[in-house]
Chimera marker file (.cmm) of the C-alpha trace (Angstrom):
<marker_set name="trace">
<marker id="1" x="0.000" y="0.000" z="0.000" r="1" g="1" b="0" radius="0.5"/>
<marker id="2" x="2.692" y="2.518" z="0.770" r="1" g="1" b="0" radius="0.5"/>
<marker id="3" x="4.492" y="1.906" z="-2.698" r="1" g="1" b="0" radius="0.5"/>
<marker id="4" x="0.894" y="2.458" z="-3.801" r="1" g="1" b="0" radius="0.5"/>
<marker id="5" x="0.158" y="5.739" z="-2.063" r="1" g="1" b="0" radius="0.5"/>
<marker id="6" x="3.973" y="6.803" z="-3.620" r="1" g="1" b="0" radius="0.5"/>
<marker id="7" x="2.927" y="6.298" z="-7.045" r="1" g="1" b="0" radius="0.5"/>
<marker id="8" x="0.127" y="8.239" z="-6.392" r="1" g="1" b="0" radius="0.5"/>
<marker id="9" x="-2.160" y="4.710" z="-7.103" r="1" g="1" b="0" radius="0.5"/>
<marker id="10" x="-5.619" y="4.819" z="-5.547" r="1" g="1" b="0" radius="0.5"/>
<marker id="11" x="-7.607" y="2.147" z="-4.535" r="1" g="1" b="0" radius="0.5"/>
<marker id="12" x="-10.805" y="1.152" z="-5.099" r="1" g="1" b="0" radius="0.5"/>
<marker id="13" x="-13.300" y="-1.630" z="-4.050" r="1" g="1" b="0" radius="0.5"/>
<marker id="14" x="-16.215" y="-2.984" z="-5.393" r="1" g="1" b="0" radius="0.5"/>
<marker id="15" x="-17.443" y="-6.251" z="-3.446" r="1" g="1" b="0" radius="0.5"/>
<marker id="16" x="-21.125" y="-7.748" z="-4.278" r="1" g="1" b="0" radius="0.5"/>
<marker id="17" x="-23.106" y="-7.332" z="-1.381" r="1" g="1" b="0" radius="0.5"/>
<marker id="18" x="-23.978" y="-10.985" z="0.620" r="1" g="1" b="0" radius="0.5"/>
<marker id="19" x="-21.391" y="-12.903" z="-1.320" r="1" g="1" b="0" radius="0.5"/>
<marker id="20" x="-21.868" y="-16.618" z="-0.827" r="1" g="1" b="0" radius="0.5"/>
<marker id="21" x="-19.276" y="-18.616" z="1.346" r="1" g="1" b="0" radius="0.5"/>
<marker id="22" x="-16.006" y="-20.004" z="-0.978" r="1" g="1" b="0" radius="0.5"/>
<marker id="23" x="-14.301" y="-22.933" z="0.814" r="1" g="1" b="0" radius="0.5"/>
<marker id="24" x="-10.442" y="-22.981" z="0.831" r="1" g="1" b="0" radius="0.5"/>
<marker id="25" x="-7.467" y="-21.740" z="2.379" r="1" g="1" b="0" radius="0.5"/>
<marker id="26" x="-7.899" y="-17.957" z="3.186" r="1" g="1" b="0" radius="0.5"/>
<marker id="27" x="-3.968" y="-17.444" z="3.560" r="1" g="1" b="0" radius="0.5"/>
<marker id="28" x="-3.311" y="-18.600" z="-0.493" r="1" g="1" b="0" radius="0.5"/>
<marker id="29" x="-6.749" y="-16.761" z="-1.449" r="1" g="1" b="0" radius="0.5"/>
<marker id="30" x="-5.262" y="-14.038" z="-0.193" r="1" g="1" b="0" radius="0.5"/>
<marker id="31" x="-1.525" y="-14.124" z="-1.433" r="1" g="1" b="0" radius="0.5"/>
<marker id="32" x="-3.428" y="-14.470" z="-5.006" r="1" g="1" b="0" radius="0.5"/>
<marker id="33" x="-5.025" y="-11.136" z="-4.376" r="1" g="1" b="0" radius="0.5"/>
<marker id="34" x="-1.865" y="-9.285" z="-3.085" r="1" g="1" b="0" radius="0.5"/>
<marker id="35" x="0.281" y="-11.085" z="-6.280" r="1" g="1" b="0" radius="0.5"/>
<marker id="36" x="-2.075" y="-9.532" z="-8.565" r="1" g="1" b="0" radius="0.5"/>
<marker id="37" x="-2.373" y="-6.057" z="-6.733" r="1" g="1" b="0" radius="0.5"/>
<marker id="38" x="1.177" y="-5.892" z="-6.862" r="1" g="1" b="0" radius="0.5"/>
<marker id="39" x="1.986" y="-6.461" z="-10.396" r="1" g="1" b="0" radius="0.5"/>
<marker id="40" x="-0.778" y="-3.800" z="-11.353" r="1" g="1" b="0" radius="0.5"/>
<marker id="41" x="1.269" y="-1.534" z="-8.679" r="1" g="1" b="0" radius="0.5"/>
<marker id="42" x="4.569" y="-2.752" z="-10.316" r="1" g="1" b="0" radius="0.5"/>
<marker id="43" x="3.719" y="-2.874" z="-14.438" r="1" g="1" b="0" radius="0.5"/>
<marker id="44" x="0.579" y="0.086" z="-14.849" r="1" g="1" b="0" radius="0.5"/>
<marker id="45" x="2.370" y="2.621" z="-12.091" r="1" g="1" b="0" radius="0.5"/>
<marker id="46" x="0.436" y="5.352" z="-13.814" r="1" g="1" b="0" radius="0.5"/>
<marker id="47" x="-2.875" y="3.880" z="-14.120" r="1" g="1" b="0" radius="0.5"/>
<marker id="48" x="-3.896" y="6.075" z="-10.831" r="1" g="1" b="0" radius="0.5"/>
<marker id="49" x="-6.758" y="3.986" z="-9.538" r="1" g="1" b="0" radius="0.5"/>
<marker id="50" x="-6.456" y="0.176" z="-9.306" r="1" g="1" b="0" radius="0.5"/>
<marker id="51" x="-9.999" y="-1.391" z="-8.847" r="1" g="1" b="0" radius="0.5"/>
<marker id="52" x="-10.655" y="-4.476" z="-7.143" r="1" g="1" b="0" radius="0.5"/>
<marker id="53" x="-13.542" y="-6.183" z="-7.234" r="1" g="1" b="0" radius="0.5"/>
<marker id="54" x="-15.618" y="-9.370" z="-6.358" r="1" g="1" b="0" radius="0.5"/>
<marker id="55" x="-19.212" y="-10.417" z="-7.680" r="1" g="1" b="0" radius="0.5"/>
<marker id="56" x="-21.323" y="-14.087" z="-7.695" r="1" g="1" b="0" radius="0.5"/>
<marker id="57" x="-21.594" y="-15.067" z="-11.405" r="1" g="1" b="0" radius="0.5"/>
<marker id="58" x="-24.058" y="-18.482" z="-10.998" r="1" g="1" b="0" radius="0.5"/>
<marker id="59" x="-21.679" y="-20.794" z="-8.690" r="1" g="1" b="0" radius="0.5"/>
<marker id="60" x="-18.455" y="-19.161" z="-8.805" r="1" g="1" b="0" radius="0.5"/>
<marker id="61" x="-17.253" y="-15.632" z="-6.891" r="1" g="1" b="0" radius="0.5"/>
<marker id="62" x="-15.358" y="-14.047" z="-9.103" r="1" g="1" b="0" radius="0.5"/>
<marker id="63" x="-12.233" y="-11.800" z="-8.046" r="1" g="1" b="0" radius="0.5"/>
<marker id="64" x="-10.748" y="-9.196" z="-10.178" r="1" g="1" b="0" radius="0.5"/>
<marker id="65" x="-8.183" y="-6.467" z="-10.201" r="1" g="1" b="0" radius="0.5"/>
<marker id="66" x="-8.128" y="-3.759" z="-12.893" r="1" g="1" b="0" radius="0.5"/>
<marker id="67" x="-5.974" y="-1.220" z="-13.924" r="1" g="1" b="0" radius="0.5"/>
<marker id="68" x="-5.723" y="1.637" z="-16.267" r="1" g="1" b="0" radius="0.5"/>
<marker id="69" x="-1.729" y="0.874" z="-17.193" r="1" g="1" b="0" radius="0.5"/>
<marker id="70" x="-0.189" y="0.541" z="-20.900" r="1" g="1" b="0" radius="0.5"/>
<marker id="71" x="-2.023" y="-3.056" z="-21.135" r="1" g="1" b="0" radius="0.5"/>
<marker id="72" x="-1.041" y="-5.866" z="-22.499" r="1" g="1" b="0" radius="0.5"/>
<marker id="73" x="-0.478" y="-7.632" z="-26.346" r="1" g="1" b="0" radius="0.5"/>
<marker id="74" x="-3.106" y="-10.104" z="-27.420" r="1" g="1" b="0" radius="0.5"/>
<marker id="75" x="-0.060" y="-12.314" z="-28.276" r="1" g="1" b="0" radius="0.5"/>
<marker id="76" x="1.251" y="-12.231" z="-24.887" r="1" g="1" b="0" radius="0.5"/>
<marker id="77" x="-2.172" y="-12.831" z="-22.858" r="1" g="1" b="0" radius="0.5"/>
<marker id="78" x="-2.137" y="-16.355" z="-23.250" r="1" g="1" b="0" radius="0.5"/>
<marker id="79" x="1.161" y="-16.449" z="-21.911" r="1" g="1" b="0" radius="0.5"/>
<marker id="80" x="1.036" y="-14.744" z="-18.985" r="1" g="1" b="0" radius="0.5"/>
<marker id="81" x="0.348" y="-17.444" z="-16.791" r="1" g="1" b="0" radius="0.5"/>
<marker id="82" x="3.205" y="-19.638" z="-17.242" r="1" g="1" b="0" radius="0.5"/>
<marker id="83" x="6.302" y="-19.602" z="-15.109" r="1" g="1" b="0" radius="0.5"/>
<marker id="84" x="8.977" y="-17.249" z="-15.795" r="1" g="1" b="0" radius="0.5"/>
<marker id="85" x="7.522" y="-15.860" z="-18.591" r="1" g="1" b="0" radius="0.5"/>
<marker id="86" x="7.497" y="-12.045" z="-18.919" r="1" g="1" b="0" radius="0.5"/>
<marker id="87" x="5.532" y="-9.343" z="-21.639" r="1" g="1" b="0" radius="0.5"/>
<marker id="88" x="8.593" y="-7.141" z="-22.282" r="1" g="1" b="0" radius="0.5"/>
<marker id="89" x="7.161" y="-3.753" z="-21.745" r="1" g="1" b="0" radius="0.5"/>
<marker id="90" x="7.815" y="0.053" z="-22.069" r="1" g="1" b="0" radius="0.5"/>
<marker id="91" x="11.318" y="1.222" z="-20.217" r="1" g="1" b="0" radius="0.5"/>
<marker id="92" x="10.534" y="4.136" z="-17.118" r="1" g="1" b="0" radius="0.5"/>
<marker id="93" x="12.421" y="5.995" z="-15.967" r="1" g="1" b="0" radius="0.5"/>
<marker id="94" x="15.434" y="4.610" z="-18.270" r="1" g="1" b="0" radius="0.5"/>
<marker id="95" x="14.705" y="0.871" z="-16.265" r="1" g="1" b="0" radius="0.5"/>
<marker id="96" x="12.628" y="-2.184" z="-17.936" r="1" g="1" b="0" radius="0.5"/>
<marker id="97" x="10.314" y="-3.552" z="-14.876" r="1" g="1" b="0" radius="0.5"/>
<marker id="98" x="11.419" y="-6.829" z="-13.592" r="1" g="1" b="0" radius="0.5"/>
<marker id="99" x="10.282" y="-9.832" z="-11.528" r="1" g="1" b="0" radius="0.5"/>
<marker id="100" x="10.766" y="-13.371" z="-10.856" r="1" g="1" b="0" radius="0.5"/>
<marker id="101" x="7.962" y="-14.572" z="-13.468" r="1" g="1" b="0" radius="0.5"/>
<marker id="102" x="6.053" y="-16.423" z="-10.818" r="1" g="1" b="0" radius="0.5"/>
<marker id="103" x="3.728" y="-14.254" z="-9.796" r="1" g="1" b="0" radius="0.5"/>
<marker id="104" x="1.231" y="-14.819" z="-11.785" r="1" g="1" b="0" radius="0.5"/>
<marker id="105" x="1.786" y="-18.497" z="-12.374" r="1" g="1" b="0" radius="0.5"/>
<marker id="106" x="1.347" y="-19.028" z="-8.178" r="1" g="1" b="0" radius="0.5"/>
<marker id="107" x="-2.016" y="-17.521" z="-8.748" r="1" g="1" b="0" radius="0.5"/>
<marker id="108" x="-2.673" y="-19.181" z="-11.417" r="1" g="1" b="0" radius="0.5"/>
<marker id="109" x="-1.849" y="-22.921" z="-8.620" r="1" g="1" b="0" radius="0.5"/>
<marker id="110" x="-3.657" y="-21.095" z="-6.054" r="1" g="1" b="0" radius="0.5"/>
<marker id="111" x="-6.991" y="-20.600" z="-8.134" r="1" g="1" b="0" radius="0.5"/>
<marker id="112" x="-6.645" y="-24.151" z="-9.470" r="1" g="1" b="0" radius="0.5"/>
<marker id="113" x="-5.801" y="-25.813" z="-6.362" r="1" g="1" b="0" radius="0.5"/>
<marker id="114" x="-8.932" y="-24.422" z="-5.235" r="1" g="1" b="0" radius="0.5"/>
<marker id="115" x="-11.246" y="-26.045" z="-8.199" r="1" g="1" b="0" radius="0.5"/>
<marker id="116" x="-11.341" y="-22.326" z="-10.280" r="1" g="1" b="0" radius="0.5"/>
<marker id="117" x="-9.843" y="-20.791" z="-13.141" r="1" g="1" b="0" radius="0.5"/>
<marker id="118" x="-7.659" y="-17.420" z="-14.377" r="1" g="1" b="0" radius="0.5"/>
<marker id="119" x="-8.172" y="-15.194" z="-16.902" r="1" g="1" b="0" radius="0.5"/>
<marker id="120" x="-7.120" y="-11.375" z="-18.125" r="1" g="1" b="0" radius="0.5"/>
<marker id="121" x="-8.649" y="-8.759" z="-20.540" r="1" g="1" b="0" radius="0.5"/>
<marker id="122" x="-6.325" y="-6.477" z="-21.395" r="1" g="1" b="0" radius="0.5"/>
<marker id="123" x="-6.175" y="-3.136" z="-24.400" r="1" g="1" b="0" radius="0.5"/>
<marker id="124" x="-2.841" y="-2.055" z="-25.240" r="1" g="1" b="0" radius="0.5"/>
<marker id="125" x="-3.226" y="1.592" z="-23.806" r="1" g="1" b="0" radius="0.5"/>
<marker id="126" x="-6.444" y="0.898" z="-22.469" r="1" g="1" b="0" radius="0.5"/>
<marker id="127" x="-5.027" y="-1.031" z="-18.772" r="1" g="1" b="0" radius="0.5"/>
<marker id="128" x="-5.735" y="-4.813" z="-17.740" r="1" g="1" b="0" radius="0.5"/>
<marker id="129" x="-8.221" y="-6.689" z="-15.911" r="1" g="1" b="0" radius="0.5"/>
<marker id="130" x="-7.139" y="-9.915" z="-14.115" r="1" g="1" b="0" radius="0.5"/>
<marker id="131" x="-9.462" y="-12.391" z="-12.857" r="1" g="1" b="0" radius="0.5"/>
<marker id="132" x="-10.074" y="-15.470" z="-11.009" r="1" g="1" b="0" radius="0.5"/>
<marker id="133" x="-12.793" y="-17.235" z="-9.725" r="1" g="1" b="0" radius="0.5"/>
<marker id="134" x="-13.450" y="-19.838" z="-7.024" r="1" g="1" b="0" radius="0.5"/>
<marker id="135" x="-16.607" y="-21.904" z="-6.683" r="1" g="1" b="0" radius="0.5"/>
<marker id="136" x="-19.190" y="-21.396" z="-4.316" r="1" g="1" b="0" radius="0.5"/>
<marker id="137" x="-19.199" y="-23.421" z="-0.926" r="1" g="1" b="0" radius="0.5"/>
<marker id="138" x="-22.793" y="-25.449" z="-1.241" r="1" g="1" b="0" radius="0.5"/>
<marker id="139" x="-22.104" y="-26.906" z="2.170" r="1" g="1" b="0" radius="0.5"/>
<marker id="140" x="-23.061" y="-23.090" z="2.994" r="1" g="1" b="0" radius="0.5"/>
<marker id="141" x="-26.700" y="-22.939" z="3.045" r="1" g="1" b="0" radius="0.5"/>
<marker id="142" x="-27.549" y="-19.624" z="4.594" r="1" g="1" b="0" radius="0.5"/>
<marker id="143" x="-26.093" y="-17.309" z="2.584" r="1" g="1" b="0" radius="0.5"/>
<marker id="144" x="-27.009" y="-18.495" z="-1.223" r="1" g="1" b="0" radius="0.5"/>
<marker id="145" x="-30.432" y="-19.680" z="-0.211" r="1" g="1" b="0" radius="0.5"/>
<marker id="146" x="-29.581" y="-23.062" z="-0.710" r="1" g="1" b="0" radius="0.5"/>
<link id1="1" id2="2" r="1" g="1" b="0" radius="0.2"/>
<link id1="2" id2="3" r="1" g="1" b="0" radius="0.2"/>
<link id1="3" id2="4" r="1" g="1" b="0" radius="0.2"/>
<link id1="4" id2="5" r="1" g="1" b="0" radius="0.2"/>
<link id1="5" id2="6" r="1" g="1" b="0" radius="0.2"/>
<link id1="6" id2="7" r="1" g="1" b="0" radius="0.2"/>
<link id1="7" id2="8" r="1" g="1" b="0" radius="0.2"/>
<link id1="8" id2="9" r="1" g="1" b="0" radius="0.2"/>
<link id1="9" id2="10" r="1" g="1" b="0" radius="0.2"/>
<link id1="10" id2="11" r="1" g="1" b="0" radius="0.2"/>
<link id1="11" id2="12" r="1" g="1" b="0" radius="0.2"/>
<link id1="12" id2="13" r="1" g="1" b="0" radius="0.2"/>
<link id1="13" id2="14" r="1" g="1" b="0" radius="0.2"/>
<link id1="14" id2="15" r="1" g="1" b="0" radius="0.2"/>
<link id1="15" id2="16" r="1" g="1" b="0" radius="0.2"/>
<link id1="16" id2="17" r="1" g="1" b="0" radius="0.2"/>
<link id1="17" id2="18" r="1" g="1" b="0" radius="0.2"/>
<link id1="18" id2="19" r="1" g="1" b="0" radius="0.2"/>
<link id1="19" id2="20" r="1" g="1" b="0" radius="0.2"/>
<link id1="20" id2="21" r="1" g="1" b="0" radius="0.2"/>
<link id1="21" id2="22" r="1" g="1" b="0" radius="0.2"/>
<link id1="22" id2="23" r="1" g="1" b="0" radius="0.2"/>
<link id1="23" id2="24" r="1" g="1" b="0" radius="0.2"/>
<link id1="24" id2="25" r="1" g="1" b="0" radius="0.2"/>
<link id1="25" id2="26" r="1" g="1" b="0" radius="0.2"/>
<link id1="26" id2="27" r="1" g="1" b="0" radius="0.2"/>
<link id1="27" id2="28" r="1" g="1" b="0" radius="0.2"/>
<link id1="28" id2="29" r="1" g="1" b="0" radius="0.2"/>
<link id1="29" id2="30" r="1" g="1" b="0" radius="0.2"/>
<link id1="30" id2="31" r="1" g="1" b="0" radius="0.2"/>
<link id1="31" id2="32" r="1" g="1" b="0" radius="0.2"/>
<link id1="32" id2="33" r="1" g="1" b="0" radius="0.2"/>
<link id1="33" id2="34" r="1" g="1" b="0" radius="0.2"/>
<link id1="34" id2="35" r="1" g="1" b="0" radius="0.2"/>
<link id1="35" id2="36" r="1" g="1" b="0" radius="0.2"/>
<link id1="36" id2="37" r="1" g="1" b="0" radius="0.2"/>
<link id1="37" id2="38" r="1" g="1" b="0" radius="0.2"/>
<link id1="38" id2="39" r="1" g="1" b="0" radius="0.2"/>
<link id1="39" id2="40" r="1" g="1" b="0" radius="0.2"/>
<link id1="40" id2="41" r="1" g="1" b="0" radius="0.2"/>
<link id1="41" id2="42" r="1" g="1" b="0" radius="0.2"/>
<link id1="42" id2="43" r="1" g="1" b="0" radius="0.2"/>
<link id1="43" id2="44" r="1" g="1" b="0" radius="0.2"/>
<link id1="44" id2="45" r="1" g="1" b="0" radius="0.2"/>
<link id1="45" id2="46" r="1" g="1" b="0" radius="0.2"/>
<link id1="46" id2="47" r="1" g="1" b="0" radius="0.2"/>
<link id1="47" id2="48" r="1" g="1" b="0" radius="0.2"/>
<link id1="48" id2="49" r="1" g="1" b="0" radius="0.2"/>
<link id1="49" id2="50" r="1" g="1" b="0" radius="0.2"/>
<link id1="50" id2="51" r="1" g="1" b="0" radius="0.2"/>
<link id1="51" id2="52" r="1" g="1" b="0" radius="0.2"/>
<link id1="52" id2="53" r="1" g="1" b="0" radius="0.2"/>
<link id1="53" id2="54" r="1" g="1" b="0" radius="0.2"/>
<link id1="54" id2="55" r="1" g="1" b="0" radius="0.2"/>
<link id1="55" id2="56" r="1" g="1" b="0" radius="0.2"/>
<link id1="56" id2="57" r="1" g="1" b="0" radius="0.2"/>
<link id1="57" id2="58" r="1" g="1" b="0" radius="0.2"/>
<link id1="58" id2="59" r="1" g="1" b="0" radius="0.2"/>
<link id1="59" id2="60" r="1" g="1" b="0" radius="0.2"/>
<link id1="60" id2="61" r="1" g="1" b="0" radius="0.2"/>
<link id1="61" id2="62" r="1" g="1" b="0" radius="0.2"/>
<link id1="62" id2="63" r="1" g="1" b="0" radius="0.2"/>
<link id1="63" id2="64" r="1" g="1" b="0" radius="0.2"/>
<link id1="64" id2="65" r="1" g="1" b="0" radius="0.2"/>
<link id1="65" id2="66" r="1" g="1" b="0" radius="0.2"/>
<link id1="66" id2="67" r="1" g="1" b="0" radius="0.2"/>
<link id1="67" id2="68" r="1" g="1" b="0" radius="0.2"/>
<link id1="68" id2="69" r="1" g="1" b="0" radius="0.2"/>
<link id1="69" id2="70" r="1" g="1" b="0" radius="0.2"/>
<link id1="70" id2="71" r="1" g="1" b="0" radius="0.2"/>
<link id1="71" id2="72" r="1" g="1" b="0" radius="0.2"/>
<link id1="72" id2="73" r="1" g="1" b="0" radius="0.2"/>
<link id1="73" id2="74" r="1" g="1" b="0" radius="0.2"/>
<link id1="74" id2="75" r="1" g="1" b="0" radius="0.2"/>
<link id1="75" id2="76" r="1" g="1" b="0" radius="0.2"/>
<link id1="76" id2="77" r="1" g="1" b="0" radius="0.2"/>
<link id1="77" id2="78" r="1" g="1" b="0" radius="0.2"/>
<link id1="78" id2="79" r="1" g="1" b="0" radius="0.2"/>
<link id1="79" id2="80" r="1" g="1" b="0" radius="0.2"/>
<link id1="80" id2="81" r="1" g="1" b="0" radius="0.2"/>
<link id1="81" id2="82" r="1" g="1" b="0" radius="0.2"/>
<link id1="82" id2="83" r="1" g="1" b="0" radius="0.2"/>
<link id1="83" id2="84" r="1" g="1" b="0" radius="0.2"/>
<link id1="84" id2="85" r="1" g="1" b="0" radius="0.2"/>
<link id1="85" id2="86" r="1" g="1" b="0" radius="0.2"/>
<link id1="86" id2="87" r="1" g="1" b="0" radius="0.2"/>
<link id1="87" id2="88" r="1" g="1" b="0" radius="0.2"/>
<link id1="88" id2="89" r="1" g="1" b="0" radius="0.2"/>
<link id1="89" id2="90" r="1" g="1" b="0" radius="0.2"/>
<link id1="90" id2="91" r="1" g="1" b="0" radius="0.2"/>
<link id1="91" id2="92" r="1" g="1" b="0" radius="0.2"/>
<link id1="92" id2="93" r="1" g="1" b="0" radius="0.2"/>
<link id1="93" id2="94" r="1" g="1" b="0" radius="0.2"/>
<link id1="94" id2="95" r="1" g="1" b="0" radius="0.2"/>
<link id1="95" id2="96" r="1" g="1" b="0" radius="0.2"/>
<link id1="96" id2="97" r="1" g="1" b="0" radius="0.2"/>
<link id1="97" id2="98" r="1" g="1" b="0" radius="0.2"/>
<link id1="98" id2="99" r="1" g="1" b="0" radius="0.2"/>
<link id1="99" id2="100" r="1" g="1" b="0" radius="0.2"/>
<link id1="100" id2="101" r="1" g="1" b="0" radius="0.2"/>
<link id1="101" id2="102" r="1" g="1" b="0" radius="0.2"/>
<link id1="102" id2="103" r="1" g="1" b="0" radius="0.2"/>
<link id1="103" id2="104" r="1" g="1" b="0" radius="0.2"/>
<link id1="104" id2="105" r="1" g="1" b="0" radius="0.2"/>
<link id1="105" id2="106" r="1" g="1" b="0" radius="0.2"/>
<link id1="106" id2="107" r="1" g="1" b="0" radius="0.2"/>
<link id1="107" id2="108" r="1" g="1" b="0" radius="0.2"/>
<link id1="108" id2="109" r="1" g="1" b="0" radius="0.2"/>
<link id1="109" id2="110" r="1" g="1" b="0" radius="0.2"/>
<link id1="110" id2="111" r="1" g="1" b="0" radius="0.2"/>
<link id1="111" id2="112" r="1" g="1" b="0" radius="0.2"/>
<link id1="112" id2="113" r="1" g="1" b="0" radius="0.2"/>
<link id1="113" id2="114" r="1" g="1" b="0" radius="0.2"/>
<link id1="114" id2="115" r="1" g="1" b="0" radius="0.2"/>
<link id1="115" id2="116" r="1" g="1" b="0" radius="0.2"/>
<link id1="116" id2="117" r="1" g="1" b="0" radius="0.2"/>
<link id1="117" id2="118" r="1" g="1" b="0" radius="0.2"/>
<link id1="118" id2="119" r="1" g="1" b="0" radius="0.2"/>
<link id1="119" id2="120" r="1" g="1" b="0" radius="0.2"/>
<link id1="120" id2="121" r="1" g="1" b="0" radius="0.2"/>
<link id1="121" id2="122" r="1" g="1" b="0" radius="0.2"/>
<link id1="122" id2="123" r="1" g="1" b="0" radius="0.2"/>
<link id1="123" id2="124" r="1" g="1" b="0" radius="0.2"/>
<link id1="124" id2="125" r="1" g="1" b="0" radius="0.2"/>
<link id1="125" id2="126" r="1" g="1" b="0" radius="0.2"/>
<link id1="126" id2="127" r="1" g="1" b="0" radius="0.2"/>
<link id1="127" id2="128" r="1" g="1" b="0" radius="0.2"/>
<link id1="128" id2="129" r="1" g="1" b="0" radius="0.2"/>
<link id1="129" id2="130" r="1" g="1" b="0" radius="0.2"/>
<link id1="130" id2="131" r="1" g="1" b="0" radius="0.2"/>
<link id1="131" id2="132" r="1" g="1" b="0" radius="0.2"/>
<link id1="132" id2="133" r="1" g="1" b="0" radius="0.2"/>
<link id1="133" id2="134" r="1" g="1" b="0" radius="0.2"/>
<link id1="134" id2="135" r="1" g="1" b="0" radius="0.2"/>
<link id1="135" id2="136" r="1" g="1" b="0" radius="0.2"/>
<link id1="136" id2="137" r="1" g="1" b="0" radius="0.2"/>
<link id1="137" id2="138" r="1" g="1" b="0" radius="0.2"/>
<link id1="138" id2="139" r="1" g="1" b="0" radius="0.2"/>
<link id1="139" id2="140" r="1" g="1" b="0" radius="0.2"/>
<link id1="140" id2="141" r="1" g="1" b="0" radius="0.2"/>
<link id1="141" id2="142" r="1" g="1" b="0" radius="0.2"/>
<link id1="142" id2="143" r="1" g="1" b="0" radius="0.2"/>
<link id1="143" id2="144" r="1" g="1" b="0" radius="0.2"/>
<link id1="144" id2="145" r="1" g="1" b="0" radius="0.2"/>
<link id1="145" id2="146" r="1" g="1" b="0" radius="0.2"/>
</marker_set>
């Protein structure tokens, strides 16, 4: 959050009212959130707001984080997911962003360990939208009216 708030990134949230329960393990749920928070912090630094945002769509609650960076090539989307591979973007500041490659491939064994799936929209100069979604709990009969 603070290298957020230095790049001048806002935050935004936009959660579905009375989601339904998802079953799992909250500590990898959550590291897939922060992995995909931090690469919009770390590749669309000017995008000034990130959004995140979680809605029910049938039996799946589906997670997303967008941003308003330089996006992404068509022919690099279906990539993105795979370990250690990298889109080779824009230089700032006279520096080419770099990572490890993982980050999006953990999120990518998170989401599937956890019986979902991963997916991004993305413009070229338009930003990015990463999502993934986890299936509904149905052991949680209160709060989906089942």
């Amino acid at each position: 959050a603070a290298q957020a708030a230095m790049q001048g990134i806002k935050f935004q949230v936009k959660v579905q009212p009375d989601l339904p329960l998802i079953g799992g393990d909250l500590s990898l749920i959550r590291r897939a959130v922060v992995n995909l928070v931090s690469n919009a912090i770390k590749y669309a630094p000017d995008s000034g707001t990130v959004t995140l945002g979680a809605e029910l769509d049938e039996d799946e609650v589906v997670f997303s984080v967008r941003d308003r960076g330089p996006g992404i090539p068509k022919k690099d989307q279906i990539r993105l997911f795979e370990k250690f591979y990298q889109v080779k973007g824009p230089e700032q500041n006279g520096k080419r962003k770099r990572g490890s490659g993982l980050g999006l491939a953990i999120v990518k064994s998170i989401v599937e360990r956890h019986g979902g799936r991963v997916w991004v929209t993305s413009q070229v100069g338009r930003g990015s939208t990463f999502y993934f979604s986890l299936p509904v709990d149905r052991r949680d009969g209160n709060r989906d009216g089942g």
